[in-house]
N, C-alpha and C positions, 0 to 999 in steps of 0.2 A: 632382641626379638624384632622381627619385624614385621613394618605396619598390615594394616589389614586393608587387603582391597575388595571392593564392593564388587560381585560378581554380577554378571550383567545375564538376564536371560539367555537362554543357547539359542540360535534362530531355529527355524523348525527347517525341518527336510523340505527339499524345493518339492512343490505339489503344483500341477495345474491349476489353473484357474477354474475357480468354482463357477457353478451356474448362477448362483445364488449369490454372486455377487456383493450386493446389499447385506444380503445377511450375514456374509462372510466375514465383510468388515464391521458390522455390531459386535459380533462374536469375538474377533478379536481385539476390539476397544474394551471391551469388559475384561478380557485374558492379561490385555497388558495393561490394563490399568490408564488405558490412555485416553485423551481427551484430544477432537478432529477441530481444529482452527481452519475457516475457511473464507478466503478473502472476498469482498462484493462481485469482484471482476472473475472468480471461477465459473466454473460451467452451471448449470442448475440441478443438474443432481448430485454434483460434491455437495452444494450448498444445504441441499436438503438433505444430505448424511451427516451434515456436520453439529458438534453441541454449542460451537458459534459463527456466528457469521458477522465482519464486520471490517472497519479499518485496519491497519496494521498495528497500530499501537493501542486501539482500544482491544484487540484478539489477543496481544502479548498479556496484557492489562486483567485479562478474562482469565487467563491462564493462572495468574498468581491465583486466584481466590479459590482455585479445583484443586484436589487432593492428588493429581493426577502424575506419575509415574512416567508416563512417556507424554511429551504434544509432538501431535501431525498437524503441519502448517501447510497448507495447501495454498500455496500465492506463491512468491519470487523469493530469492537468498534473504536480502537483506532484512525480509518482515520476520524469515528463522531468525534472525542474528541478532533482532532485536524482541523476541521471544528467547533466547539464550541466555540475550544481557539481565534481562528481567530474572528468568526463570533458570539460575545457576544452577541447580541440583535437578533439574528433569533433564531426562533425556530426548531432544527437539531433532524429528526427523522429516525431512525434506523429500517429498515424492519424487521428483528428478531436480537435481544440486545442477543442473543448467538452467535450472528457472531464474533470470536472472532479470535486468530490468535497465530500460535504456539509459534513464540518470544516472544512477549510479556505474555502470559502465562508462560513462563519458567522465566521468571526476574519479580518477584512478586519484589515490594520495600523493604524486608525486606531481600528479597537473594541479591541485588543489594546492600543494607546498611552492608552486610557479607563481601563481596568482598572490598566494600570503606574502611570499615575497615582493611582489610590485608595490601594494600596499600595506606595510607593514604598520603603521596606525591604525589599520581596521581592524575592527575583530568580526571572526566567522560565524555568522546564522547560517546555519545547516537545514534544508529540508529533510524530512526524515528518511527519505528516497536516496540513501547513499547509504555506502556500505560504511560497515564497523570501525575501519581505519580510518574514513573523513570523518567520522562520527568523533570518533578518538582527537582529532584535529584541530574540532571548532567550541568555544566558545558555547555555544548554545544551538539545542534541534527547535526544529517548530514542526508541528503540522498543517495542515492546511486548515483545521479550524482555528487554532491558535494563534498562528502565525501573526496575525495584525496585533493583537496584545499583548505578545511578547515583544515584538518592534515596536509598543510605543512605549513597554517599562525602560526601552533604552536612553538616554539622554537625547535631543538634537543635536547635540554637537556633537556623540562618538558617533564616527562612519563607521559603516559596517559593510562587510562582503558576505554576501549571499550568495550559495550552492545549494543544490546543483541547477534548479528552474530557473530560467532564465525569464521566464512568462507571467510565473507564479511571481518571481522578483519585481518584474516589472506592476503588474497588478498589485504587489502589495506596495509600492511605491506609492503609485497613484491613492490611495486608500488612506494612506497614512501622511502623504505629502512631503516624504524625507526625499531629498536631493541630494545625500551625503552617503547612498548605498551603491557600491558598484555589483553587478549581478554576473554570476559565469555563465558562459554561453551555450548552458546543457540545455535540456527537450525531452522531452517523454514524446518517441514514435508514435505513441498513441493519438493523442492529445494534438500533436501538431498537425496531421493530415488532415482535419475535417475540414470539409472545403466551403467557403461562406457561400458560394454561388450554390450547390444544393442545397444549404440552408435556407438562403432564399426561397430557392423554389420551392419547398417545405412551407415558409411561412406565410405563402400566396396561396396555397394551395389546403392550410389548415389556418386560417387568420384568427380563428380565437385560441389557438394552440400558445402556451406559454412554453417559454424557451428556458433551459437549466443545463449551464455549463459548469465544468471542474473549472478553477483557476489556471489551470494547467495549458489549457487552451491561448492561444493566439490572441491578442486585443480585436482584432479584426473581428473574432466568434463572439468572444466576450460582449462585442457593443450590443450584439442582438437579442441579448439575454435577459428574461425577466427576473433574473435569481443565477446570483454563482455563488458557489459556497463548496464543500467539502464533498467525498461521497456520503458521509453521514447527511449534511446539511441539506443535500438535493433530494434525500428519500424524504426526509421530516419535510422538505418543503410540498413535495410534489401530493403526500398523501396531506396535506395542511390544506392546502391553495385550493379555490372556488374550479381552477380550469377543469372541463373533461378531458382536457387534450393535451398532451406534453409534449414535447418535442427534446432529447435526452443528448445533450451530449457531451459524454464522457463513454469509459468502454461500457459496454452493454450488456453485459452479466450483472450489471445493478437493475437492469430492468427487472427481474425473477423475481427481485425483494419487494419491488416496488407494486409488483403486478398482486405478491402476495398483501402487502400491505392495502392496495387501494383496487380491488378485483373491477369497480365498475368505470375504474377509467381507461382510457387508449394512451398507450406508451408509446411514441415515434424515436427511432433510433435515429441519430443523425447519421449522414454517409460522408464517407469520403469520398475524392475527386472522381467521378464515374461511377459512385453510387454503389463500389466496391465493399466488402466486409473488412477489412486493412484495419477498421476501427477497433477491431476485436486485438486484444494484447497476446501474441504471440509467445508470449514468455510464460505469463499467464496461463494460458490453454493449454504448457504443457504438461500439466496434472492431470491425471485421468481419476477415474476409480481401481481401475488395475492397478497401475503403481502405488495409490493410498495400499490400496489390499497387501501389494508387495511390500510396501515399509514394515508396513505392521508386523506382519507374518518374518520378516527375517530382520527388524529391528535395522534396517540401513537403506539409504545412506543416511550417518548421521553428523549434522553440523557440529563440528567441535570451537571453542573460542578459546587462545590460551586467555590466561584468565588476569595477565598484564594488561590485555585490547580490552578487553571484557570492562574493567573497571574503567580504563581509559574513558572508553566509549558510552560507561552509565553515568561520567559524571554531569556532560552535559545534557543528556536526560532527564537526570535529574533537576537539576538545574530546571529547565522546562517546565517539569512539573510543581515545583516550586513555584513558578510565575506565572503558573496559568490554573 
């Protein structure tokens, strides 16, 4: 006899887009049983259709505790993949599967398996900002909240290589004081173009304004900062802290959260060279509500992980989570 395969919804008939938009996608998160995951750095009306909103691995995290049937990740590949790793038995659909993201595109496994090899005494701390294969790779992920307390359960004597930030490496260096980490030479596009000289003139121009950078950011940024920390870290700070005035830099769809959290303050988005929007994540931005609506409605595209990577890839996860 043979086995039984779990039959998967039919998609529906292709229909135009509804007017009702909003309502369209409630309607069909109740049909399919499904729960809307939506990253800080989406647009602000994803975020306000979605039933979380948050980091990547706290949104995966969100996912285990829902009853939920299908998750719609609305961020980049690799937050699906580690909502997959998590959440084996749902079905994790990705609005457009080119949402993708600059770290992890620069640390294909094959440039990561270059580097293992120069230093074969290291072992790999992974930011979670890489896909399922370097995941698969390394030793152990960090997030950017964690990151420091995971690097100091390490000994001082085992070196270690850290992927894919190179920023973020170097600032946790500094934090931690180890001189025995070599760091790979990725970048988040985001995070690298903000330019100190419009910071500057921002902070002549607002001088009681307190300054909040991602780690992710450049040292050059970092020095002008009253607060670096996570995007979790930056909202808790900014709705915490005495200032009116913030000056934000990291991508700027966390302002939405922040503006809802803390309505009587003024949020400044830092600029990039020329004062351009470039800070806004591209990769990011390309979720809309339409395509949410399209996933839903026809169930694709959906992230698959064979389920060899899958484990690979949880067990430094888990790991992670064990030490932090």
């Amino acid at each position: 006899m043979e086995p039984l395969v779990p039959i998967s919804p039919k998609p529906r008939p292709a229909s135009p887009i509804p007017s009702d938009l909003d309502g369209a996608i409630l309607r069909l998160k109740k049909e399919r049983n499904a729960v809307l995951l939506a990253h800080y750095y989406q647009e602000s009306e994803i975020q306000d259709l979605a039933d979380f909103v948050g980091d990547s691995l706290q949104l995966a995290q969100a996912a285990q505790k829902t009853q939920a049937d299908v998750i719609v990740f609305a961020g980049v590949h690799f937050m699906a993949e580690v909502a997959k790793i998590l959440n084996p038995s749902r079905t994790v659909l990705v609005p457009d599967m080119t949402a993708s993201c600059s770290l992890a595109d620069g640390c294909r496994p094959e440039q990561l398996g270059a580097w293992q090899r120069k230093y074969p005494d290291h072992v790999t701390v992974s930011y979670i900002n890489c896909s399922a294969a370097v995941k698969a790779m390394s030793d152990c992920i960090v997030t950017s909240s964690n990151a420091e307390k995971i690097l100091r359960s390490y000994p001082p004597e085992q070196p270690i290589l850290f992927a894919p930030d190179q920023h973020l490496g170097r600032y946790l260096m500094k934090k931690t004081g180890r001189t025995n980490m070599v760091v790979y030479p990725g970048a988040c596009q985001v995070h690298e173009i903000f330019s100190e000289r419009e910071l500057v003139r921002l902070k002549l121009d607002h001088p009681s304004a307190h300054i909040l950078a991602h780690p992710e950011c450049e040292e050059r940024i970092l020095s002008h900062a009253h607060f670096v920390g996570s995007t979790s870290a930056l909202i808790k700070y900014a709705v915490d802290c005495s200032a009116s005035e913030l000056i934000i830099v990291t991508e700027p769809g966390v302002i939405h959260e922040m503006q809802k959290r803390a309505p009587n303050k003024t949020f400044i988005p830092a600029p990039a060279e020329g004062g351009c929007a470039c800070n806004e994540c591209p990769h990011m931005r390309k979720n809309t509500p339409e395509k949410i609506y399209l996933a839903l409605r026809d169930l694709t595209p959906q992230l698959i992980l064979p389920e060899d990577l899958r484990l690979a890839a949880k067990a430094p996860i888990d790991k992670m989570l064990s030490l932090s």
